[in-house]
DRENNUBA-886748 format. One record per residue (C-alpha): residue number from 1; chain; x, y, z. Coordinates in pm, 1 decimal. Layout:
N
+-----+--------+----------+----------+----------+
| num | chaine |        x |        y |        z |
+-----+--------+----------+----------+----------+
| NUM |      A |        X |        Y |        Z |
...
+-----+--------+----------+----------+----------+
This chain:
293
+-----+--------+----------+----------+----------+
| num | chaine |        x |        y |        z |
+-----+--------+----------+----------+----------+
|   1 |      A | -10690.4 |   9106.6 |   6095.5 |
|   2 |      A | -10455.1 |   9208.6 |   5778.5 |
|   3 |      A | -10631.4 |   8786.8 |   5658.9 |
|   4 |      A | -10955.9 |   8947.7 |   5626.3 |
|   5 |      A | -10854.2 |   9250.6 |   5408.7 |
|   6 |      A | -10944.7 |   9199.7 |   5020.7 |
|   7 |      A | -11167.5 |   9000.4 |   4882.4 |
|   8 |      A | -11372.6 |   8728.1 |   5017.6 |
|   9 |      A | -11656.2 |   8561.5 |   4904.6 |
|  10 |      A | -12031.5 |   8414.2 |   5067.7 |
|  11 |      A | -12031.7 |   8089.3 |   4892.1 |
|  12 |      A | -12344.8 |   7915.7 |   4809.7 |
|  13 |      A | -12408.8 |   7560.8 |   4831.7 |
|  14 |      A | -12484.8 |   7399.4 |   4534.1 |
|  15 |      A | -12729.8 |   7110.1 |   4559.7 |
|  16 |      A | -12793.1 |   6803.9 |   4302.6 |
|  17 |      A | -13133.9 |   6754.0 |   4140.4 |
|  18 |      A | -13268.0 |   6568.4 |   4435.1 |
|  19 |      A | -13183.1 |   6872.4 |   4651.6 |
|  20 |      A | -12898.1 |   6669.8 |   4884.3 |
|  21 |      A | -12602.7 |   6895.8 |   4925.3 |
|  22 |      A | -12316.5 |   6829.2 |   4593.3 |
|  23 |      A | -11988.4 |   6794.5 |   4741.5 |
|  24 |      A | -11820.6 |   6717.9 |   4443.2 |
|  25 |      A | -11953.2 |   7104.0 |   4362.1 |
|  26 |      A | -11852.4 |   7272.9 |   4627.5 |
|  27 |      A | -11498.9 |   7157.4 |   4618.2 |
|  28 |      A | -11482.3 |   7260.8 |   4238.2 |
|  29 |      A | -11599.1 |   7597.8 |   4383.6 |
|  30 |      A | -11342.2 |   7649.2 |   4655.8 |
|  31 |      A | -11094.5 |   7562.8 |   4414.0 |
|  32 |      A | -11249.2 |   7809.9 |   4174.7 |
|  33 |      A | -11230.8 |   8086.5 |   4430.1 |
|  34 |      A | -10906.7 |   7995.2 |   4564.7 |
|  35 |      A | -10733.1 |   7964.5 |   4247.6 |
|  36 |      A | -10908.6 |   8302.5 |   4125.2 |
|  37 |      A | -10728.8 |   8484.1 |   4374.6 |
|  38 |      A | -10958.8 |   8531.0 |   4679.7 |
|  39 |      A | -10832.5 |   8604.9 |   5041.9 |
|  40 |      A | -11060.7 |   8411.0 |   5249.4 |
|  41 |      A | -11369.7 |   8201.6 |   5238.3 |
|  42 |      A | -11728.1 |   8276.6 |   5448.9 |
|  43 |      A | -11900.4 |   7947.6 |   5491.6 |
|  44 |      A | -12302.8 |   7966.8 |   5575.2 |
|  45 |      A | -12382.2 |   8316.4 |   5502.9 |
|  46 |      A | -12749.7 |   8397.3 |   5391.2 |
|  47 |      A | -12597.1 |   8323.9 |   5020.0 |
|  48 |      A | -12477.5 |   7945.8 |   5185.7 |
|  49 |      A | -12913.9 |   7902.4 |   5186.8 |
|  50 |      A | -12834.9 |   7879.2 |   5566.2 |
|  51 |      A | -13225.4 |   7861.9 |   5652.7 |
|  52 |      A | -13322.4 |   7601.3 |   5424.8 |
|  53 |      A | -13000.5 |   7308.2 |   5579.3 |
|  54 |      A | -12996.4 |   7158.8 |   5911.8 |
|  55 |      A | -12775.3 |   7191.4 |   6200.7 |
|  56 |      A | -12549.7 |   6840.1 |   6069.7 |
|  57 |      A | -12596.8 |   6981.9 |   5687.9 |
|  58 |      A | -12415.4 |   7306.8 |   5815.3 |
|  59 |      A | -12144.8 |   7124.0 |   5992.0 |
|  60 |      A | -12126.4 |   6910.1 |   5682.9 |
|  61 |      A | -12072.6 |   7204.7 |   5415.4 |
|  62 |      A | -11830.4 |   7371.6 |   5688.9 |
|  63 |      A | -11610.8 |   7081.4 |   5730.1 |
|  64 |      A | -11642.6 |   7018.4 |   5323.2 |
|  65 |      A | -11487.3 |   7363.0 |   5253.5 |
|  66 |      A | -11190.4 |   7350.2 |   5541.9 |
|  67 |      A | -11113.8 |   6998.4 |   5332.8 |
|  68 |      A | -11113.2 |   7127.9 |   5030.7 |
|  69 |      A | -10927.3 |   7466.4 |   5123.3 |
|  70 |      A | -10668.7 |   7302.7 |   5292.4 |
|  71 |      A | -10496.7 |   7579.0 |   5474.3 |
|  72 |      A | -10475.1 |   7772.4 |   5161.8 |
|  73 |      A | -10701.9 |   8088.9 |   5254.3 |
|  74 |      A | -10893.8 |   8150.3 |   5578.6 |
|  75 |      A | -11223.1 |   8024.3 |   5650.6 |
|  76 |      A | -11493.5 |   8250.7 |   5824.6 |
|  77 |      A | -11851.4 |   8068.6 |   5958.3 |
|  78 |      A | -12190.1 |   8238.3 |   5985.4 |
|  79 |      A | -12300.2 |   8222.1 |   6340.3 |
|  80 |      A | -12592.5 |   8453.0 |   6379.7 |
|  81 |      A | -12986.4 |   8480.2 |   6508.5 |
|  82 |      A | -13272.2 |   8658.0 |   6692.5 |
|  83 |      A | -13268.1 |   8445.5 |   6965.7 |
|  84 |      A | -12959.4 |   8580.0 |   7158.1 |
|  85 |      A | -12906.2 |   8249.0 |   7411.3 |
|  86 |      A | -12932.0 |   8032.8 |   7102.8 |
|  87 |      A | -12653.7 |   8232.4 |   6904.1 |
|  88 |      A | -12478.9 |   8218.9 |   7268.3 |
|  89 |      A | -12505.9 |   7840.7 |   7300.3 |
|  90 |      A | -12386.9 |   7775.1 |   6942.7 |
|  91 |      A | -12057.0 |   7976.5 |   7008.1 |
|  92 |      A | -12022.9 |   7748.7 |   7343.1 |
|  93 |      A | -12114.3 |   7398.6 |   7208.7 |
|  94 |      A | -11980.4 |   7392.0 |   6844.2 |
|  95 |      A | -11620.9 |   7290.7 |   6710.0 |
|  96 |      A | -11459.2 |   7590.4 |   6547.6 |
|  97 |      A | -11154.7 |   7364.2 |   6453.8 |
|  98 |      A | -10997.6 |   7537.1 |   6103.2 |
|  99 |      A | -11224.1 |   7847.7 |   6155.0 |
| 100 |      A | -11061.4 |   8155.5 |   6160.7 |
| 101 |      A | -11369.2 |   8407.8 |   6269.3 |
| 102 |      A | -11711.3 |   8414.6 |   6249.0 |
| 103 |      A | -11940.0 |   8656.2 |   6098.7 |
| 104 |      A | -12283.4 |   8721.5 |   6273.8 |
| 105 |      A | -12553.5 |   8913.2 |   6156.5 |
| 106 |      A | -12757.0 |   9173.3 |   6336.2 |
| 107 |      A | -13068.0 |   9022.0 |   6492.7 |
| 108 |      A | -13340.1 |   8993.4 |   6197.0 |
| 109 |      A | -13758.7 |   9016.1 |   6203.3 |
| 110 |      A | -13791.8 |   9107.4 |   6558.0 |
| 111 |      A | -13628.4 |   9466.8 |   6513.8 |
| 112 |      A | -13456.9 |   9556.8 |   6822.7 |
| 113 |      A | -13338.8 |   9864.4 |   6941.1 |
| 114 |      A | -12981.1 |   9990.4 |   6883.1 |
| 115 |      A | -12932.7 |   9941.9 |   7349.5 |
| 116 |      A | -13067.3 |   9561.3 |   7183.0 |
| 117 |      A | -12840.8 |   9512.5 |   6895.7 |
| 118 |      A | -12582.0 |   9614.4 |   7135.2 |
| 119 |      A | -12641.7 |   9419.2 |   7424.1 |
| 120 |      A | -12687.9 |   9116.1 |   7201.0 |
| 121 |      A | -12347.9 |   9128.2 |   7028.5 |
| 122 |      A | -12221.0 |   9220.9 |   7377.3 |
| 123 |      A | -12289.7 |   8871.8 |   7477.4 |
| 124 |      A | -12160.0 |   8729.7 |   7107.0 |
| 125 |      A | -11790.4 |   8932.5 |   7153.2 |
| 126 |      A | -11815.1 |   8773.8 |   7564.2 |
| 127 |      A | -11854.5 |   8437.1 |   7443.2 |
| 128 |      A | -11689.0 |   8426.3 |   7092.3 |
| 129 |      A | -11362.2 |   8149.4 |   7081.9 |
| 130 |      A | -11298.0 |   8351.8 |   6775.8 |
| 131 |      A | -11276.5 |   8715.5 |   6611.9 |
| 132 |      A | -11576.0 |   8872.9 |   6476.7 |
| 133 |      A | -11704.2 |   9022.4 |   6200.3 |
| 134 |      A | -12073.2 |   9215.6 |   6261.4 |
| 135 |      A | -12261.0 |   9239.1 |   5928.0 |
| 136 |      A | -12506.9 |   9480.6 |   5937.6 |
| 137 |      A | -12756.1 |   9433.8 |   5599.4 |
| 138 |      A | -13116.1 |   9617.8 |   5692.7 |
| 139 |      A | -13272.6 |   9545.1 |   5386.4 |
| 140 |      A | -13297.1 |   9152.6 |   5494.3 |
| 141 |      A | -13274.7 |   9224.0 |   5889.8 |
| 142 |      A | -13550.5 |   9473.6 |   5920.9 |
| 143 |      A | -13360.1 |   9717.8 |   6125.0 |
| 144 |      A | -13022.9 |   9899.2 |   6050.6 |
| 145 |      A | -12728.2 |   9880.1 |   6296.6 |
| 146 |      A | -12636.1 |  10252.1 |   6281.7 |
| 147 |      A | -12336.2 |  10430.0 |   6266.3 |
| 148 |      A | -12284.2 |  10481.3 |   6625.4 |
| 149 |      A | -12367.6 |  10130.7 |   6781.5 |
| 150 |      A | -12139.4 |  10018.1 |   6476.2 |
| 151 |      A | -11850.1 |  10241.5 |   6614.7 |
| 152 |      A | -11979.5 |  10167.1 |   7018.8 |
| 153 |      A | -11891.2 |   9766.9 |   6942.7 |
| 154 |      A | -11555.6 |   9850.2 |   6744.9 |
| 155 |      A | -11423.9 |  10071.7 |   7045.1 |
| 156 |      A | -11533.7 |   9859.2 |   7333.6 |
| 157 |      A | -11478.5 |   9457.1 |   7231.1 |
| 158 |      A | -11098.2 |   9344.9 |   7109.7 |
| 159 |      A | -11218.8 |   9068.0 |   6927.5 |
| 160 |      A | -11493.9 |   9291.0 |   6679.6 |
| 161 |      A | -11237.1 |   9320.9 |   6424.2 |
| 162 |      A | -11458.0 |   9443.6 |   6126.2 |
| 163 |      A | -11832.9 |   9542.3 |   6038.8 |
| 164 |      A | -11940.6 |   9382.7 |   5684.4 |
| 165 |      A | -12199.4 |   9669.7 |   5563.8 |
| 166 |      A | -12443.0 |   9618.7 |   5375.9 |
| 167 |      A | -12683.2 |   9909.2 |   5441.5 |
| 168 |      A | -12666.6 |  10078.8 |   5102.1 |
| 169 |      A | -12604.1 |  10430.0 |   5278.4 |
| 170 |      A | -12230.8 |  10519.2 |   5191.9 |
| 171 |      A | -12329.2 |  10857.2 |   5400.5 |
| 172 |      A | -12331.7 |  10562.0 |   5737.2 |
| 173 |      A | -12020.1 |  10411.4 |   5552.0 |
| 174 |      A | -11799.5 |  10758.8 |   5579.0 |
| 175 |      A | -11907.2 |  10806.3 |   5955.2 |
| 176 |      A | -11767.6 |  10451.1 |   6031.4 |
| 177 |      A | -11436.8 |  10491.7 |   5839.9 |
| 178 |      A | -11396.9 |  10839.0 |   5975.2 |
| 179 |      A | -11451.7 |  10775.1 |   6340.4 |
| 180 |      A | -11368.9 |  10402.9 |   6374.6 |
| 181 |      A | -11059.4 |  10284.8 |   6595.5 |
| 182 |      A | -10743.0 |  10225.8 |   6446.8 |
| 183 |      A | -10756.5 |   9846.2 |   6328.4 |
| 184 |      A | -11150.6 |   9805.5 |   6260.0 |
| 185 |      A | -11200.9 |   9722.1 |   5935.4 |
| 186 |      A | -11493.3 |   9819.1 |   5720.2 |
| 187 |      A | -11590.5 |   9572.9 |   5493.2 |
| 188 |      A | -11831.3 |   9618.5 |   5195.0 |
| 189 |      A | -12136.3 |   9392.8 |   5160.6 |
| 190 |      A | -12275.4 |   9539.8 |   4867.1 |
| 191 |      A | -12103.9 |   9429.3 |   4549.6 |
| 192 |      A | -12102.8 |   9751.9 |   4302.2 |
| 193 |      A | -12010.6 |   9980.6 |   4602.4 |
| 194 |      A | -11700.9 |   9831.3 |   4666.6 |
| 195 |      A | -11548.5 |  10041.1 |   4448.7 |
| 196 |      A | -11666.4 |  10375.9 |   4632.8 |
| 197 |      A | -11614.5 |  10168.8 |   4965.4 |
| 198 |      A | -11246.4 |  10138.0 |   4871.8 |
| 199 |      A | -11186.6 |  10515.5 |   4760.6 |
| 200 |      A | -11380.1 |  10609.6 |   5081.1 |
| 201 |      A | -11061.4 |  10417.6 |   5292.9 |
| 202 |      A | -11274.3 |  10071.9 |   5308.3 |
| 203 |      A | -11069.6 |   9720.9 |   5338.4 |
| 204 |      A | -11256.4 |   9506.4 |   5132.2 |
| 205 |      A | -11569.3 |   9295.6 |   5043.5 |
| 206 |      A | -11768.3 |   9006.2 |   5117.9 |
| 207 |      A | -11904.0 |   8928.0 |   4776.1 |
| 208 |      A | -12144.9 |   8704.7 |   4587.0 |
| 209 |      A | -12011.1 |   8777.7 |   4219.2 |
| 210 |      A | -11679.7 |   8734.6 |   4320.0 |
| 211 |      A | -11694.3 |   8348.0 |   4334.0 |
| 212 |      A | -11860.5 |   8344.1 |   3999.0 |
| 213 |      A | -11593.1 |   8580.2 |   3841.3 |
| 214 |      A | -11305.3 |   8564.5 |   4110.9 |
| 215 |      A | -10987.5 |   8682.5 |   3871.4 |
| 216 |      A | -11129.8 |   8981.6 |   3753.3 |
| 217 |      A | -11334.1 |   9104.2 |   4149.1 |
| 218 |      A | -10998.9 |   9022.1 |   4359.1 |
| 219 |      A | -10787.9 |   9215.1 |   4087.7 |
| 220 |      A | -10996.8 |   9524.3 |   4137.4 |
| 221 |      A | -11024.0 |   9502.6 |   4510.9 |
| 222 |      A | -10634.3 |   9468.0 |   4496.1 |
| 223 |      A | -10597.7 |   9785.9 |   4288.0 |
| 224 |      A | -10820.6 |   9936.6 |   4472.5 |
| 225 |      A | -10694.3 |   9899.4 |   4753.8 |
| 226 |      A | -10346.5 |   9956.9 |   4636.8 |
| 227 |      A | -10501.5 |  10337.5 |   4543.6 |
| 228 |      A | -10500.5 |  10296.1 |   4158.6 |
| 229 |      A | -10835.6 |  10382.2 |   4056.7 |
| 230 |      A | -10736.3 |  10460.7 |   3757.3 |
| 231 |      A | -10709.2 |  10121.6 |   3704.9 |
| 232 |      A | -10978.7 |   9972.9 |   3900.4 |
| 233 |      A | -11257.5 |  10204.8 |   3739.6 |
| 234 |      A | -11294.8 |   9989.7 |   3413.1 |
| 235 |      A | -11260.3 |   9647.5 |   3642.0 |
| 236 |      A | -11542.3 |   9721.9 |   3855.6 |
| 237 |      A | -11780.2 |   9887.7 |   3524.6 |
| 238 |      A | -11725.6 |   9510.9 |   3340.1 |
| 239 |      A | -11863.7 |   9325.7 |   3650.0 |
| 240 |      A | -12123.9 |   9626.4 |   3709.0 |
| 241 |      A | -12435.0 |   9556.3 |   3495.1 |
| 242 |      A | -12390.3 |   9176.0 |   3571.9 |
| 243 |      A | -12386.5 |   9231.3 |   3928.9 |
| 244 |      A | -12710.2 |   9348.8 |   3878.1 |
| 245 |      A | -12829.1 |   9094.8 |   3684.5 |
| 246 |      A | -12701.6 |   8839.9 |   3959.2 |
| 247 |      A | -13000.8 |   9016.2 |   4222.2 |
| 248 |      A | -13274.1 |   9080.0 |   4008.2 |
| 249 |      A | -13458.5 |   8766.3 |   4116.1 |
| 250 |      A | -13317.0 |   8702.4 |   4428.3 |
| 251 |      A | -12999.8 |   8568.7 |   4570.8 |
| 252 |      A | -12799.9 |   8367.4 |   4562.6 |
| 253 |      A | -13045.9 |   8263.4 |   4217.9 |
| 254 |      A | -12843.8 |   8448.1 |   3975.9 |
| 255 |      A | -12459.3 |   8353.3 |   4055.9 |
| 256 |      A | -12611.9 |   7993.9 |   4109.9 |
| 257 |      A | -12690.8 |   8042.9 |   3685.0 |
| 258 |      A | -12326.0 |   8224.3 |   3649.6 |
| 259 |      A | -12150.5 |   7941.4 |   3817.9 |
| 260 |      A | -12370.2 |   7659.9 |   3583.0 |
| 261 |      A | -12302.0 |   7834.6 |   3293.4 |
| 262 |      A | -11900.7 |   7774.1 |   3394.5 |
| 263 |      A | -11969.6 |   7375.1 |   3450.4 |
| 264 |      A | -11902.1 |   7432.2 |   3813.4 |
| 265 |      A | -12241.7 |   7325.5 |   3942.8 |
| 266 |      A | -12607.9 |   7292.0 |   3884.0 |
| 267 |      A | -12851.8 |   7598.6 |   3965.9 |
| 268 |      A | -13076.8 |   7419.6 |   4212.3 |
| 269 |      A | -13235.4 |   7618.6 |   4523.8 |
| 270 |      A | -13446.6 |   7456.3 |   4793.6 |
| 271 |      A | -13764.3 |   7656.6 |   4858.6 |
| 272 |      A | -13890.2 |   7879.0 |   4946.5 |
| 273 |      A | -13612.0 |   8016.2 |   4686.6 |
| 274 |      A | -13653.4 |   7913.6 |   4286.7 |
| 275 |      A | -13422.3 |   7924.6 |   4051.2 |
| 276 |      A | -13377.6 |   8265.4 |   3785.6 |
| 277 |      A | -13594.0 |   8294.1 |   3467.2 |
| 278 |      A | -13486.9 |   8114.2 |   3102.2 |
| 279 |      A | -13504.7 |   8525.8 |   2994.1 |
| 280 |      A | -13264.8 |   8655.2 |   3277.3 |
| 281 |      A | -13052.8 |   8354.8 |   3186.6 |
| 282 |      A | -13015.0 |   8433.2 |   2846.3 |
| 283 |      A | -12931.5 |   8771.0 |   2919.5 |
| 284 |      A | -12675.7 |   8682.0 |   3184.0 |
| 285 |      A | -12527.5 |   8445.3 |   2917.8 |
| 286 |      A | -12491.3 |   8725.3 |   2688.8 |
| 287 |      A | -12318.7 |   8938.7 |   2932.6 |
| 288 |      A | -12050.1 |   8672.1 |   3020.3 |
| 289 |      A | -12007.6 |   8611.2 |   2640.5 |
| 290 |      A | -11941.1 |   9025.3 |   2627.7 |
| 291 |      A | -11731.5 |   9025.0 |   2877.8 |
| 292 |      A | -11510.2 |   8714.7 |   2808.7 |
| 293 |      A | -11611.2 |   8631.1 |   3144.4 |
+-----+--------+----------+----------+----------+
């Protein structure tokens, strides 16, 4: 569990001009992240694009970043869906070789009830080779996972080792932390609250901006975590107003532009996404000039 504690990061997949998948990218960026001081890697989250590349693409970028890593850091997959038996039969039938746990999201669109939500990871935790990690983010799912179903899952299922939250409602947050069993981990999926995650007894993040600015995000989370505020505070206030920047057009559009602006890869989406504005560009340029970033 004590692998997942600090800071990993939802990387993206960068794509070439013709929109096939740049492998020569995305091992620059694992080495960028690694080498930055991340924990652990999360392959195929919603930032990964994961709608918009096939079944074989997905195995592809998976397999590309367990390469690349090389044992270094641990590697977590997205394995998630609102079609229960399919999530099910992709725990069953895939290859988790160098995986170390996966991270599935709470059923999306068809907004279930929380008996639902439950039931459905139920079957997850009953037929997961590997640990999980819930991630509960309402304002893409349609439907929060509250604080009790949350806590329900953490006390009855070994292998739900942590919740990544991303519900915005640090009020949902406290109940977790408070009440959770001893070893759960509550991981933050919101970028600037991280900070108040940490004071509030959280274990970490899941972030975007971290792979963009990876020294500077793991050394907060680290002090953080280590209870020095003090001097976290002015770490997490010179990422702040570019975090913002990063989701003002959609993700994972802005730290796509962060991580071209660093040579690491191009800013290409494949729609329905489109890349960020030449204005918010300029002004995200600006604030990594400001910042030394």
């Amino acid at each position: 569990m004590h692998a997942f504690r600090g800071t990993g990061v939802a990387l993206v997949t960068p794509f070439a001009k013709d929109l096939s998948i740049d492998f020569n990218a995305l091992e620059r960026l694992v080495s960028h992240c690694i080498e930055g001081g991340v924990e652990y890697l999360v392959v195929m989250g919603t930032t990964g694009e994961n709608p918009v590349l096939t079944k074989d693409e997905k195995k592809q970028v998976l397999k590309a970043v367990i390469e690349a890593a090389n044992g270094r850091v641990p590697i977590v997959y997205g394995v998630g869906g609102n079609n229960t038996a399919s999530v099910v039969d992709e725990l069953k039938s895939q290859n988790f070789t160098g995986v170390d746990a996966i991270l599935s999201v709470s059923p999306y669109y068809n907004k279930p009830t929380q008996e639902g939500i439950y039931q459905h990871y139920k079957l997850i935790s009953e037929n997961s080779p590997l640990p999980i990690i819930l991630y509960n983010v309402p304002g893409r799912t349609g439907s929060n996972m509250n604080a009790n179903t949350t806590l329900r899952l953490a006390r009855d299922f070994e292998n739900i080792l942590a919740v990544k939250e991303a519900s915005g409602d640090l009020n949902q947050v406290m109940q977790i932390i408070n009440e959770r069993p001893e070893g759960f981990m509550v991981i933050s999926g919101d970028d600037n609250l991280t900070f108040p995650m940490l004071a509030l007894g959280g274990d970490g993040v899941i972030s975007v901006s971290g792979q963009a600015f990876p020294a500077v995000f793991t050394e907060m989370v680290r002090k953080g975590l280590a209870g020095d505020f003090t001097a976290a505070r002015p770490l997490h206030y010179r990422l702040f107003d570019i975090t913002n920047m990063l989701f003002e057009e959609g993700n994972p559009g802005g730290v796509k532009a962060c991580l071209d602006i660093q040579n690491i890869m191009q800013p290409y989406m494949r729609q329905p996404l489109w890349p960020i504005s030449n204005e918010l560009r300029k002004r995200l340029e600006l604030e990594i000039e400001k910042h030394g970033l």
